[in-house]
OpenMM code with the backbone's topology and positions (N, CA, C; nanometers):
from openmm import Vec3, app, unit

residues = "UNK UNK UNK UNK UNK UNK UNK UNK UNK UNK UNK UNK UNK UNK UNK UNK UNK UNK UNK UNK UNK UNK UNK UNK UNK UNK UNK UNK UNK UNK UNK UNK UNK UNK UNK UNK UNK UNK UNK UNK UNK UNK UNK UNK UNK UNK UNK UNK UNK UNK UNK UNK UNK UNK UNK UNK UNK UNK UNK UNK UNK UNK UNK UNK UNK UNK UNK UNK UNK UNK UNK UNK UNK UNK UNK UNK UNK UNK UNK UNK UNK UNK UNK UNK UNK UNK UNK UNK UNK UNK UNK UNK UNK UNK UNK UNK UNK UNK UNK UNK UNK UNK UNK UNK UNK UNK UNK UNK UNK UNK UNK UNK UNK UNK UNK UNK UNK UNK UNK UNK UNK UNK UNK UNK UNK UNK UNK UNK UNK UNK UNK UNK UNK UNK UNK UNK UNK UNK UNK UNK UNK UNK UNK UNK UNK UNK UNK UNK UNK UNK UNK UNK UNK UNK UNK UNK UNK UNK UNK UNK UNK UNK UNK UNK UNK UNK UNK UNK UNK UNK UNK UNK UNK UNK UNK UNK UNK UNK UNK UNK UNK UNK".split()
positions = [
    Vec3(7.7894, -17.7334, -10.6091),
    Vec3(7.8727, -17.7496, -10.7252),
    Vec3(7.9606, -17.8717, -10.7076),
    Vec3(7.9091, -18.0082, -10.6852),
    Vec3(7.9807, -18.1293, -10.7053),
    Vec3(8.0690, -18.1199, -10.7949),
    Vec3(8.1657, -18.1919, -10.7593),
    Vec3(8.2443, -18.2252, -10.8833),
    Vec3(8.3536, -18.1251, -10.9126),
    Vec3(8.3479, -17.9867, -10.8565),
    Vec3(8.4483, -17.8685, -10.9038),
    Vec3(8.5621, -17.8447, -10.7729),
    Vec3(8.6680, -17.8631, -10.8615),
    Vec3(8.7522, -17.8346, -10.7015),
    Vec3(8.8049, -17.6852, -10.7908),
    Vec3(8.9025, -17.6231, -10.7077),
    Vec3(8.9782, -17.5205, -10.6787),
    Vec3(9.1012, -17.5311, -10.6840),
    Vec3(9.2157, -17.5260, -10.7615),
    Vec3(9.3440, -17.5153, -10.7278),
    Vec3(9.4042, -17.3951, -10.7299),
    Vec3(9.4921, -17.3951, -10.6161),
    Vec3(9.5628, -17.2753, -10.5713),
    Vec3(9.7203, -17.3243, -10.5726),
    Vec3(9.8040, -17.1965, -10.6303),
    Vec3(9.9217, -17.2553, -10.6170),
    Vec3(10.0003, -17.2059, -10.5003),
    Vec3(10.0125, -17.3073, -10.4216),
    Vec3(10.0503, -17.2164, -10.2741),
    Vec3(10.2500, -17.2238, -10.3015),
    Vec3(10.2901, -17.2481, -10.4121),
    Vec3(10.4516, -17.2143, -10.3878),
    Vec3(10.5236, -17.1078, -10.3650),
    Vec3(10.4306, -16.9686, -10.3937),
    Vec3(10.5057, -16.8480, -10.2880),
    Vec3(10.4933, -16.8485, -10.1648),
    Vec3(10.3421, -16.8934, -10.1237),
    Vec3(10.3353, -16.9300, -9.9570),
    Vec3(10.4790, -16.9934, -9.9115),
    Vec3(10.4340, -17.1106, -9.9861),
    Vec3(10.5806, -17.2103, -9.9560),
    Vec3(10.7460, -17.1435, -9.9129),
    Vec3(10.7458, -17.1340, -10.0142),
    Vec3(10.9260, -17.0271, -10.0314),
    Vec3(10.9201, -16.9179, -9.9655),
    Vec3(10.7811, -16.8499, -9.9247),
    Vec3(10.7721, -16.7510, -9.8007),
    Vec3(10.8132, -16.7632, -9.6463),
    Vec3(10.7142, -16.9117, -9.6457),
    Vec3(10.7669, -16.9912, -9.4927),
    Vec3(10.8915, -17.0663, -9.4979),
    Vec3(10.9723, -17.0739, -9.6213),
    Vec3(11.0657, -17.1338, -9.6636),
    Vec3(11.1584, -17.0375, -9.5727),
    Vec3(11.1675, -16.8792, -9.6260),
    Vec3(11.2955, -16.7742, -9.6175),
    Vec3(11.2414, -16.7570, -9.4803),
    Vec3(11.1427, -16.7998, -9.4522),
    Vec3(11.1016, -16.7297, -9.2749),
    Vec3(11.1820, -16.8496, -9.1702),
    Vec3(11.1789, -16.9323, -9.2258),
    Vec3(11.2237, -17.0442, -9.1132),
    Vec3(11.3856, -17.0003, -9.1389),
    Vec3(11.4824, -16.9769, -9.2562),
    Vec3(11.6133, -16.9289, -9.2862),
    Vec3(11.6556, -16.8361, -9.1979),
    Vec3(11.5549, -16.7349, -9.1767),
    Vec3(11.5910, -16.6129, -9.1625),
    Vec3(11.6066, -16.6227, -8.9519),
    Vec3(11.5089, -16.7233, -8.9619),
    Vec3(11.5434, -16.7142, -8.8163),
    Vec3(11.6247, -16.8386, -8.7816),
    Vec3(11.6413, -16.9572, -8.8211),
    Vec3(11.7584, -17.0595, -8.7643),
    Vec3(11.8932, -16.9878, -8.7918),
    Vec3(11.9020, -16.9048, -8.8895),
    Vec3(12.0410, -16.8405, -8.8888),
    Vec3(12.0986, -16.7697, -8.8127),
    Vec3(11.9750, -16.7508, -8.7152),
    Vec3(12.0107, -16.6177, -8.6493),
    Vec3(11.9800, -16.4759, -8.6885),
    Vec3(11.9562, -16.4829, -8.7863),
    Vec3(12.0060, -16.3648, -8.8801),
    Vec3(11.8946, -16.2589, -8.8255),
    Vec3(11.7658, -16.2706, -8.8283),
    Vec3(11.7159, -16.2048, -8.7668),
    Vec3(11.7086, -16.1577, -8.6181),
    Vec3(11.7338, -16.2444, -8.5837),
    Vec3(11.7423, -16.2379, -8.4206),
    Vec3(11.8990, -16.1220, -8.3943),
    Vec3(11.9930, -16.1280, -8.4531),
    Vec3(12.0828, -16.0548, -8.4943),
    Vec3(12.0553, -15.8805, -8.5274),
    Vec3(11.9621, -15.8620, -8.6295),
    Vec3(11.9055, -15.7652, -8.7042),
    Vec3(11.8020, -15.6866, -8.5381),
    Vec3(11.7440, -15.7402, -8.5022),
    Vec3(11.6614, -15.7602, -8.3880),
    Vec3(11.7015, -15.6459, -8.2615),
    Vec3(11.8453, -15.7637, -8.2051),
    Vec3(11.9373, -15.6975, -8.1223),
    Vec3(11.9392, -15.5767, -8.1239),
    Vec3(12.0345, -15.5870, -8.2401),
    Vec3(12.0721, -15.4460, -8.2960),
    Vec3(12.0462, -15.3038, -8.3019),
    Vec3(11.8933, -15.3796, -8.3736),
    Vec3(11.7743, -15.2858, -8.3204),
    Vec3(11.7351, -15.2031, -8.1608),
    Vec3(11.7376, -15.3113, -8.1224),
    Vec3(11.6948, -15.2855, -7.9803),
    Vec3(11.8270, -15.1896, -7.8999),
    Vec3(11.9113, -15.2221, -7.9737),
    Vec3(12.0656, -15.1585, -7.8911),
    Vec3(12.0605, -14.9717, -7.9354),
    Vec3(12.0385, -14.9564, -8.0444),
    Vec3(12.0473, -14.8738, -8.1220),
    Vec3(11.9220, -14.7844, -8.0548),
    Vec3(11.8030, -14.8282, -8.0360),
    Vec3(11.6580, -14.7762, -7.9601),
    Vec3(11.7029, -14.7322, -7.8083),
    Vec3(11.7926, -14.8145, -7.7493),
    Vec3(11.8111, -14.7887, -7.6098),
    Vec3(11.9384, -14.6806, -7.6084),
    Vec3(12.0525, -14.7019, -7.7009),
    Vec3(12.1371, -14.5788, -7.6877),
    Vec3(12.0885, -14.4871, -7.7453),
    Vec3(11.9624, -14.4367, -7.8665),
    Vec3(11.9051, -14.3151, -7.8994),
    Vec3(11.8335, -14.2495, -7.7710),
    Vec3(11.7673, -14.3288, -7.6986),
    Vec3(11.7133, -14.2616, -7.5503),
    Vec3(11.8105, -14.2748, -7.4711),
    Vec3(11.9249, -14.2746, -7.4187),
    Vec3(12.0008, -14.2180, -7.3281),
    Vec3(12.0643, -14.0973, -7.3907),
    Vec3(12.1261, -14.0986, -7.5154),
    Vec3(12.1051, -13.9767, -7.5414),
    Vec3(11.9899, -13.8524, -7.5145),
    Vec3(11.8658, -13.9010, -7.5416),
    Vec3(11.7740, -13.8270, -7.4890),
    Vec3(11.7946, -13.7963, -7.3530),
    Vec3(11.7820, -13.8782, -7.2790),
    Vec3(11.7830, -13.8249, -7.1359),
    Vec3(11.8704, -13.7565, -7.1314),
    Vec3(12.0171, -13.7611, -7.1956),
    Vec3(12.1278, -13.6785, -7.1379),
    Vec3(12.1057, -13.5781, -7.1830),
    Vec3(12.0198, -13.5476, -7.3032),
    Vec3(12.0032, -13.4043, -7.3403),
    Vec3(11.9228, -13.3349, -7.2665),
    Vec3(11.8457, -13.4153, -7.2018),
    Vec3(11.7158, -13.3486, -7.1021),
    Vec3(11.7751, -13.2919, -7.0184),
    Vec3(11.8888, -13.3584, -6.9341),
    Vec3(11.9729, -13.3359, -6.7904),
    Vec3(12.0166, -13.1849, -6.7960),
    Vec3(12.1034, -13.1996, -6.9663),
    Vec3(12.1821, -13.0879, -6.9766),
    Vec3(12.0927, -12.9087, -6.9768),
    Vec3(11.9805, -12.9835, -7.0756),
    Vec3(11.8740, -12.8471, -7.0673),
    Vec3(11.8157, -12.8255, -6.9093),
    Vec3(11.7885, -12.8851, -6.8829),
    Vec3(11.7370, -12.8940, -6.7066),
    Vec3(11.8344, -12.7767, -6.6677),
    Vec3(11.9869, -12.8293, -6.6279),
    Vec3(12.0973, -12.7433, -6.5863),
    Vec3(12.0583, -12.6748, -6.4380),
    Vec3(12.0086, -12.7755, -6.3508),
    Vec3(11.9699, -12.7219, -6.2568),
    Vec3(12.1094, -12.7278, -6.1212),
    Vec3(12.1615, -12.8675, -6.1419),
    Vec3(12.2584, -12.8897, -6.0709),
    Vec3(12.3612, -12.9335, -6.1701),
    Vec3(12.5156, -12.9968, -6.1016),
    Vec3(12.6237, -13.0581, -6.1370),
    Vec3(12.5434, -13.2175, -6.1722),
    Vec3(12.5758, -13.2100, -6.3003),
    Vec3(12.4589, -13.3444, -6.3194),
    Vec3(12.5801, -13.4516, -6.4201),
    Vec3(12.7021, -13.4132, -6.3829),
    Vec3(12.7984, -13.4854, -6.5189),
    Vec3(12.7871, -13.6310, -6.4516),
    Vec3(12.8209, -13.6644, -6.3451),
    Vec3(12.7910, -13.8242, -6.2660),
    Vec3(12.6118, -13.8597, -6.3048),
    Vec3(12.5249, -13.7483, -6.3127),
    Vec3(12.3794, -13.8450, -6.3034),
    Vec3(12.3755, -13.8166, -6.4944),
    Vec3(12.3859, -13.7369, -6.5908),
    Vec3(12.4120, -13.7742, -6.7137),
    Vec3(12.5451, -13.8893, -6.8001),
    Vec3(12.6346, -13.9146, -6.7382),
    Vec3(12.7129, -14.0290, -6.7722),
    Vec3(12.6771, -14.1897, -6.6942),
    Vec3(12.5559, -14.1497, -6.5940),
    Vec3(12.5379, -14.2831, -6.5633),
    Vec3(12.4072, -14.3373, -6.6593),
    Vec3(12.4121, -14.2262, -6.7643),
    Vec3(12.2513, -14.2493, -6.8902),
    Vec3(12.3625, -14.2954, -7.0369),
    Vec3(12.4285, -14.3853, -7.0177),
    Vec3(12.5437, -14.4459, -7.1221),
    Vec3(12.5475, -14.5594, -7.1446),
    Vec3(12.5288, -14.6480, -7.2353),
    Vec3(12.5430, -14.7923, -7.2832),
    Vec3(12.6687, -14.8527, -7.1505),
    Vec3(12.7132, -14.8361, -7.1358),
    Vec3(12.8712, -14.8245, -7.0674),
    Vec3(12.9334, -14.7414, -6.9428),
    Vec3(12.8035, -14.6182, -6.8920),
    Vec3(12.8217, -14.5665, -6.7596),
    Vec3(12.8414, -14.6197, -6.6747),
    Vec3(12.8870, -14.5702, -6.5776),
    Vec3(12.9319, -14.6024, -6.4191),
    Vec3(12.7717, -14.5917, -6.3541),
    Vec3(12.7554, -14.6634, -6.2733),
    Vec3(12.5997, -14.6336, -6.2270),
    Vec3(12.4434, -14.6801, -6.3336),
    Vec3(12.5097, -14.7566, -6.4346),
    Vec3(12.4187, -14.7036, -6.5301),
    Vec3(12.3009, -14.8501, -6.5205),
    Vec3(12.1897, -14.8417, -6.5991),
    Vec3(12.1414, -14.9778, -6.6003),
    Vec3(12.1056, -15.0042, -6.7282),
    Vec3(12.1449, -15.1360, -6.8313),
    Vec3(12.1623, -15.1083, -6.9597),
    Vec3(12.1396, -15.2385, -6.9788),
    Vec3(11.9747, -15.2952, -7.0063),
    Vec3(11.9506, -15.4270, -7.0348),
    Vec3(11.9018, -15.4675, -7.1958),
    Vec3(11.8929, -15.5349, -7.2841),
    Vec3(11.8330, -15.5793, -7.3806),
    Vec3(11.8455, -15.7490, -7.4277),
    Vec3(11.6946, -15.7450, -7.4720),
    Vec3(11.6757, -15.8778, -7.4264),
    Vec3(11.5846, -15.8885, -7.5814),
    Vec3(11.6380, -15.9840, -7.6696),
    Vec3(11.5710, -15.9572, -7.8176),
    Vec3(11.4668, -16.0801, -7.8018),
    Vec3(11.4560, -16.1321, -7.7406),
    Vec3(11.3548, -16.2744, -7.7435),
    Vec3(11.1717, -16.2137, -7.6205),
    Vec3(11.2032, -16.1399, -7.5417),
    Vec3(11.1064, -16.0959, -7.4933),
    Vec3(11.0405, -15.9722, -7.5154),
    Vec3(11.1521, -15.9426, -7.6035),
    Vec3(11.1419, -15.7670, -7.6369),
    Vec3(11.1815, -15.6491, -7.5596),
    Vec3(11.2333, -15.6966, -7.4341),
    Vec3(11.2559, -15.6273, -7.3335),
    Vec3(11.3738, -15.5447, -7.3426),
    Vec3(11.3506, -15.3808, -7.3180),
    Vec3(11.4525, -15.2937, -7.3464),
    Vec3(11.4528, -15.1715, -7.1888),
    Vec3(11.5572, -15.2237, -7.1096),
    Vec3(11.5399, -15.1484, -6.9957),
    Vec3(11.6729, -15.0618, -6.9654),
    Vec3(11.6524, -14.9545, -6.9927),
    Vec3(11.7821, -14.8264, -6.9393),
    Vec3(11.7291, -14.7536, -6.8285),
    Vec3(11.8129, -14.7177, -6.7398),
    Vec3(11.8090, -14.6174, -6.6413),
    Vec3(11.9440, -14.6546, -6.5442),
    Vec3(11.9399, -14.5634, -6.4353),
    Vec3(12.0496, -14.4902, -6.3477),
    Vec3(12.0459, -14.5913, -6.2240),
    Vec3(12.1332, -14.5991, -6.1748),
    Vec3(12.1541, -14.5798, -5.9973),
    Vec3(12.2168, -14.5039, -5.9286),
    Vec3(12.2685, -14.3966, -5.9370),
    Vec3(12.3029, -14.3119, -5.9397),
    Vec3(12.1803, -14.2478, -5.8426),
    Vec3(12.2243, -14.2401, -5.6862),
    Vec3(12.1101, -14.2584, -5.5597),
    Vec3(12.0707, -14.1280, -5.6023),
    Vec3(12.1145, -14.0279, -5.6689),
    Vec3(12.0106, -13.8876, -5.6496),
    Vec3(11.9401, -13.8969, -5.7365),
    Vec3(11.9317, -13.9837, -5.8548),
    Vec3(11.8676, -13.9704, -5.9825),
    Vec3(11.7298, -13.9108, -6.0145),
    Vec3(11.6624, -13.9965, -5.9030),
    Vec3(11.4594, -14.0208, -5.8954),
    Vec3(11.5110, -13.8440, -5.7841),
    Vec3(11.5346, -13.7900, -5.7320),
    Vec3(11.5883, -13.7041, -5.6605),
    Vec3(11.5510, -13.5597, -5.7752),
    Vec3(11.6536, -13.5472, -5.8411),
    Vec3(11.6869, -13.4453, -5.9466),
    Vec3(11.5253, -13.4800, -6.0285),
    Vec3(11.4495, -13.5761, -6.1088),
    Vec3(11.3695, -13.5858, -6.1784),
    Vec3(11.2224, -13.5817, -6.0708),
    Vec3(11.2341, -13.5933, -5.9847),
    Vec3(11.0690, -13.6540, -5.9291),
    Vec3(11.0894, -13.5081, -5.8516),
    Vec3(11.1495, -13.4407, -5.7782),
    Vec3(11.1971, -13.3238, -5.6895),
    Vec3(11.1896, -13.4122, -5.5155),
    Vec3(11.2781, -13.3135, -5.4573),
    Vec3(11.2387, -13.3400, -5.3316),
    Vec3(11.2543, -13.2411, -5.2594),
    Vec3(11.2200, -13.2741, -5.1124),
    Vec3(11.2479, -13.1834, -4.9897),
    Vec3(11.4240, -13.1664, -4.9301),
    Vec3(11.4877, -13.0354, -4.9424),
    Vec3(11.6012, -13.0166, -4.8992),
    Vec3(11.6485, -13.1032, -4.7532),
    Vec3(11.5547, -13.0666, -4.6374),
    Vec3(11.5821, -13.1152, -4.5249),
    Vec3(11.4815, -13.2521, -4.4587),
    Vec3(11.5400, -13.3524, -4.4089),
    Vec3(11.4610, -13.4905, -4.3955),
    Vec3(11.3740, -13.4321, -4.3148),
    Vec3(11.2462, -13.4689, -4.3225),
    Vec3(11.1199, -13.5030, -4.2248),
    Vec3(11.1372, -13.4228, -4.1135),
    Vec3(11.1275, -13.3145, -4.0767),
    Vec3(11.1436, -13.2604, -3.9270),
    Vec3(11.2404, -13.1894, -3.8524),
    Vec3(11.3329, -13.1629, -4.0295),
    Vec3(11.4424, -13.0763, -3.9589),
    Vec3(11.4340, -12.9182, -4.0360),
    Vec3(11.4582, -12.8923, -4.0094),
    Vec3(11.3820, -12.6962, -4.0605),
    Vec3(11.5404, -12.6392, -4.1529),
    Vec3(11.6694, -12.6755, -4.0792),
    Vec3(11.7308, -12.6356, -4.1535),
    Vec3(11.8481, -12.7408, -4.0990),
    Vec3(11.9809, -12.7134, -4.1870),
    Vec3(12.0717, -12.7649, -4.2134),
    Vec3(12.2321, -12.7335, -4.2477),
    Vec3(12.3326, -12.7790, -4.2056),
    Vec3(12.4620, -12.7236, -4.2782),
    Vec3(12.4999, -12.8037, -4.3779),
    Vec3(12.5196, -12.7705, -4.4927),
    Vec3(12.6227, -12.8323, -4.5623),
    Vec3(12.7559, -12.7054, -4.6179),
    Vec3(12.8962, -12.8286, -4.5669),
    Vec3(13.0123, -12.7626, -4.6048),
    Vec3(13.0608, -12.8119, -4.7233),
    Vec3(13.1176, -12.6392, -4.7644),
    Vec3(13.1358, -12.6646, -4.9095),
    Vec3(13.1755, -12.5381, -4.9364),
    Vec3(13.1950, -12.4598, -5.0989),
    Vec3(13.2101, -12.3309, -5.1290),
    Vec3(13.1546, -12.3257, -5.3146),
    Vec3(13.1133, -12.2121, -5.3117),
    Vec3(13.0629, -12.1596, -5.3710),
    Vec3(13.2018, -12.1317, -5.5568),
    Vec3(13.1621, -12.1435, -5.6307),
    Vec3(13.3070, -12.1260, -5.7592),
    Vec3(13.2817, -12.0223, -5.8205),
    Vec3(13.1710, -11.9093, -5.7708),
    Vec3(13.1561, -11.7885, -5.8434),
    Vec3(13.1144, -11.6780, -5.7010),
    Vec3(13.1256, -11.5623, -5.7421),
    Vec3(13.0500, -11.4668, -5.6485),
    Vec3(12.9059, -11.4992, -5.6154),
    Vec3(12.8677, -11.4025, -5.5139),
    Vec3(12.7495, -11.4399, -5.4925),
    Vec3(12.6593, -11.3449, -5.5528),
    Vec3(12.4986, -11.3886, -5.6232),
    Vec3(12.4302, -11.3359, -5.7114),
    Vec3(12.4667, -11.3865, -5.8514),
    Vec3(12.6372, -11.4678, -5.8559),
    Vec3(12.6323, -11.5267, -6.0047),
    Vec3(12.5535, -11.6565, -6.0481),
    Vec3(12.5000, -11.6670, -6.1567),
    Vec3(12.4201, -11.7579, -6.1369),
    Vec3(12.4621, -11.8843, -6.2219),
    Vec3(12.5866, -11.8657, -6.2566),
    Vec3(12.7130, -11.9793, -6.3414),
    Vec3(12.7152, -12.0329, -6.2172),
    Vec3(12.7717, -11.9795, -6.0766),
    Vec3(12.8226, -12.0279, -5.9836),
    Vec3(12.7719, -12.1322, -5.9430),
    Vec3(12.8752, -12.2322, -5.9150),
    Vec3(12.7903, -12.3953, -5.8344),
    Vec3(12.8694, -12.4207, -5.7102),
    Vec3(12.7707, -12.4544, -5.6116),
    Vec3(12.8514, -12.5051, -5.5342),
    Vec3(12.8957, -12.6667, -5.4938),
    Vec3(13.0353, -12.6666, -5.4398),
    Vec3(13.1186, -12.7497, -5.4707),
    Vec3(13.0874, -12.8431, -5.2673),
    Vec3(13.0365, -12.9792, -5.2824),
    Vec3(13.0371, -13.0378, -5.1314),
    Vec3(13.1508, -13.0197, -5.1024),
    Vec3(13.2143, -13.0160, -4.9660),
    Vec3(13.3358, -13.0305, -4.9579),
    Vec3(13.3316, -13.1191, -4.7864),
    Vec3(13.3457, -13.2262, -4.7482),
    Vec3(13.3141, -13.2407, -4.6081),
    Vec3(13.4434, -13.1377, -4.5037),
    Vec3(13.3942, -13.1163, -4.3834),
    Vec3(13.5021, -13.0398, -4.3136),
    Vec3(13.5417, -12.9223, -4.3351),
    Vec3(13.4440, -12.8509, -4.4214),
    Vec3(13.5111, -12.7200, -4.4820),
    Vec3(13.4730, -12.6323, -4.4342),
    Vec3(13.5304, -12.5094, -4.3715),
    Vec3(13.4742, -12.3960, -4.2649),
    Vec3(13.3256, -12.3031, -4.3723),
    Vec3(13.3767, -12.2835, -4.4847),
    Vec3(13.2289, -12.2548, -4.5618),
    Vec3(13.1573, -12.3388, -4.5810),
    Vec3(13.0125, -12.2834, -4.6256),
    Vec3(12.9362, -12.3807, -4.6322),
    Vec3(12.7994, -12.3166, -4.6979),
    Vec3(12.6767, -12.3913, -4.6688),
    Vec3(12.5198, -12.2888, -4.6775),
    Vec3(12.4510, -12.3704, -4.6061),
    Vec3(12.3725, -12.2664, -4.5834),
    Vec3(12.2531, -12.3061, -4.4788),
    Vec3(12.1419, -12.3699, -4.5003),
    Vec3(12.1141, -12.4593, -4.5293),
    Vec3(11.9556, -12.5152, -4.5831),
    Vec3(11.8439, -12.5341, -4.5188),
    Vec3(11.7590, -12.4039, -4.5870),
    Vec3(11.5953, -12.4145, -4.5126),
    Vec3(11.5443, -12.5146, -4.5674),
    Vec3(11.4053, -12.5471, -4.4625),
    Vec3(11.3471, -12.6907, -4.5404),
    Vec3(11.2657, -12.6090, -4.6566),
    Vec3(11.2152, -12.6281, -4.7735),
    Vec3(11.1927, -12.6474, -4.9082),
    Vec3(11.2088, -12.7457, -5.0022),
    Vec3(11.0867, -12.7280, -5.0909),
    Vec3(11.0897, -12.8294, -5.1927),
    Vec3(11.1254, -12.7536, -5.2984),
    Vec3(11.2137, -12.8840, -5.3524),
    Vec3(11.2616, -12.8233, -5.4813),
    Vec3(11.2041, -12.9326, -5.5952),
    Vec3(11.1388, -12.8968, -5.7167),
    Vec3(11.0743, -12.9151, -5.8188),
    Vec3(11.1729, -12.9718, -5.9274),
    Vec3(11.1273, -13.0768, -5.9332),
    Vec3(11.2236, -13.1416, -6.0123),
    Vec3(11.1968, -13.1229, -6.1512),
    Vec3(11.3416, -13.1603, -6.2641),
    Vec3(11.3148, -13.1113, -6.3844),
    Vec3(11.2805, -13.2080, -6.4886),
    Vec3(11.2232, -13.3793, -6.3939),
    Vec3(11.1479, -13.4357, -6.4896),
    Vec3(11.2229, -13.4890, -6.6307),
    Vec3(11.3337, -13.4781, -6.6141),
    Vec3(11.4037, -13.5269, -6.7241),
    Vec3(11.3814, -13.6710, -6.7834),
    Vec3(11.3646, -13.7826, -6.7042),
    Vec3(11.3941, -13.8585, -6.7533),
    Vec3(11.2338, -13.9007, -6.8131),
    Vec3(11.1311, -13.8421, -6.7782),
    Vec3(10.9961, -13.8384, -6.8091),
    Vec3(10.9942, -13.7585, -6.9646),
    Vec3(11.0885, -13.6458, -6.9743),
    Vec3(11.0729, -13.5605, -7.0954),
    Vec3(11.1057, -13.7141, -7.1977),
    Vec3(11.2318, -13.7885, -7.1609),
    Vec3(11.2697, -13.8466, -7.2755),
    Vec3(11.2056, -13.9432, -7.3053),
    Vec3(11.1259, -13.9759, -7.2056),
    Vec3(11.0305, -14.1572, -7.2206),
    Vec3(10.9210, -14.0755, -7.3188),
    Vec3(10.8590, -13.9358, -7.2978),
    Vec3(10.7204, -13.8577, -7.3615),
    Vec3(10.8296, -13.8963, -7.5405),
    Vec3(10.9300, -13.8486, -7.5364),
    Vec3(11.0198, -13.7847, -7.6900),
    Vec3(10.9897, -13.9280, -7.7280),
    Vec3(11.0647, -14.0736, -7.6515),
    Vec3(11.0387, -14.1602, -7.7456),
    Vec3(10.9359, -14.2334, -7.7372),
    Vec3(10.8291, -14.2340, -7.6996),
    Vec3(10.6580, -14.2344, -7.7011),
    Vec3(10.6361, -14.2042, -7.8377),
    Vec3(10.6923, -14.0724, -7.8914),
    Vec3(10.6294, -14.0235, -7.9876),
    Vec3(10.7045, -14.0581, -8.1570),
    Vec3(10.8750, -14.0870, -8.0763),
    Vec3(10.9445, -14.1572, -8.2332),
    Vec3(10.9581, -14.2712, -8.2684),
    Vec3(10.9457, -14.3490, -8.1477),
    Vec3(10.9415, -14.4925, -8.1927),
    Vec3(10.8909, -14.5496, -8.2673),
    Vec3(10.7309, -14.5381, -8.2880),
    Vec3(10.6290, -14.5987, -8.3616),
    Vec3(10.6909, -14.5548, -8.5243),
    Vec3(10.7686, -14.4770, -8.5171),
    Vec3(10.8155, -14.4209, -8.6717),
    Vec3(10.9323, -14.5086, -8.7341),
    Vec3(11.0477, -14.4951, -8.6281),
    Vec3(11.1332, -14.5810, -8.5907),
    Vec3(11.1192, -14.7312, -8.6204),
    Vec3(11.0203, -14.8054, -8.5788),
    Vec3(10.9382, -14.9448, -8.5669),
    Vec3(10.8698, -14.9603, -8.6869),
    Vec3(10.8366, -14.8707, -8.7885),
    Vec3(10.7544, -14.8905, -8.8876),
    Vec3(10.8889, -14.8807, -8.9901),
    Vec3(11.0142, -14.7607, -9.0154),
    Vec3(11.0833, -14.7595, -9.1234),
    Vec3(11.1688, -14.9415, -9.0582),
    Vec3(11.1931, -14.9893, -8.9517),
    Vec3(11.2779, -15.1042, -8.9509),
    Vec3(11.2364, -15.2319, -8.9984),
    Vec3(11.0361, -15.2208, -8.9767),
    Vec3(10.9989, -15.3631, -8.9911),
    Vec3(10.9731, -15.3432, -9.1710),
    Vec3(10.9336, -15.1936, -9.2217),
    Vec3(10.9878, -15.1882, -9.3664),
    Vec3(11.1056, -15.2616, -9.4360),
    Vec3(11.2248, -15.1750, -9.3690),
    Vec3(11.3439, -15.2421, -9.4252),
    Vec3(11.3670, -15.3633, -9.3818),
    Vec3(11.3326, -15.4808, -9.2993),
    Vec3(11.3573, -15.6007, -9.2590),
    Vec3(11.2736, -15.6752, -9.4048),
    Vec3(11.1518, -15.6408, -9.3871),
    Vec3(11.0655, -15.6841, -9.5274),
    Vec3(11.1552, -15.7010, -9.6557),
    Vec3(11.1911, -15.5307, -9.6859),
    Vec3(11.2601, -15.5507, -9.7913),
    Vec3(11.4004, -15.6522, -9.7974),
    Vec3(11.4475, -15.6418, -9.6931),
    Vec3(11.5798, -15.6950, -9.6846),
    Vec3(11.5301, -15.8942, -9.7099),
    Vec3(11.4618, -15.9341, -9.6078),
    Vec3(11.4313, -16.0627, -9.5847),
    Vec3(11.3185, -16.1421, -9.6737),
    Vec3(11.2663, -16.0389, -9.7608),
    Vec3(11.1068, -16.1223, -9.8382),
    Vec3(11.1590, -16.0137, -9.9372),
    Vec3(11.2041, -15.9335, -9.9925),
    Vec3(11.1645, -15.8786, -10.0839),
    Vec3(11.1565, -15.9489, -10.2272),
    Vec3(11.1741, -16.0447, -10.2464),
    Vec3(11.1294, -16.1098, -10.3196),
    Vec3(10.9582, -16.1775, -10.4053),
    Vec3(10.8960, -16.1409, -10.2389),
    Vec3(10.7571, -16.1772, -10.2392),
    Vec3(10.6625, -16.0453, -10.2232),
    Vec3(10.7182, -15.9758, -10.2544),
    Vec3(10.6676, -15.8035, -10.2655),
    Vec3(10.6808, -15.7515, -10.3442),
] * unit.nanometer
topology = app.Topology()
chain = topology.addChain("A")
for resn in residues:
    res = topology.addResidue(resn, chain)
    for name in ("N", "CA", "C"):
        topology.addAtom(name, app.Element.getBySymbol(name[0]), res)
């Protein structure tokens, strides 16, 4: 077909890549972005802390406040240009309480730790309290204790909301930033 051209009017293209180049020299997205990412990482420390609390296996208020935008112990990175969103603890018992471990190191059968008990014995509210130097105490046989996996429950929880999460934001970014061309 010599002779026949085609015209297309590419000026929504245009004013499309127009508001796209706006949207990011302003910042504005990269802003929106953050935000995002801040908001994703404090919804899962909440998670984890809810995990800790259902767990309720030990005194866990130091290893659930080190799962805080702002904890003591805590690790609280976001990074909007690589995408990178990294939370977790240092808090040395952490991988401890979640992965489980063995009461007594490698080769020792049992153990003292001093301390006392804040309820009778058989109560099962009761916790006991370390105390160094303290004439009470308990005896620790070697055993493993089974950890309660917490911080695994909350990575499975947001496995499963994010993608929901990620679909209503890049919605509303659309609407917010192009809705014009939609």
């Amino acid at each position: 077909m010599a002779g026949k051209y085609v015209n297309i009017d590419t000026e929504e293209l245009r004013r499309f890549a127009e508001r796209m180049a706006r949207a990011g020299r302003g910042g504005e997205f990269k802003k929106e972005l953050t935000q995002f990412l801040d908001a994703m990482a404090v919804d899962f420390l909440a998670n984890v802390q809810d995990a800790i609390i259902r767990a309720g296996s030990v005194d866990t208020r130091l290893l659930a406040n080190s799962f805080q935008k702002s904890g003591e112990g805590n690790v609280f990175i976001v990074q909007e240009g690589g995408l990178q969103l990294e939370v977790g603890s240092n808090v040395k018992y952490a991988s401890f309480v979640n992965d489980g471990h063995w009461l007594n190191p490698k080769g020792v059968n049992t153990r003292w730790v001093p301390g006392h008990w804040t309820g009778p014995p058989g109560d099962k509210n009761a916790r006991f309290i370390y105390e160094p130097g303290a004439k009470t105490g308990m005896l620790l046989k070697q055993d493993w204790i089974e950890g309660s996996h917490y911080f695994d429950d909350a990575i499975r929880l947001m496995e499963r909301i994010a993608p929901m999460y990620m679909e209503e934001k890049i919605q509303e970014w659309l609407d917010k930033f192009f809705s014009e061309f939609l």
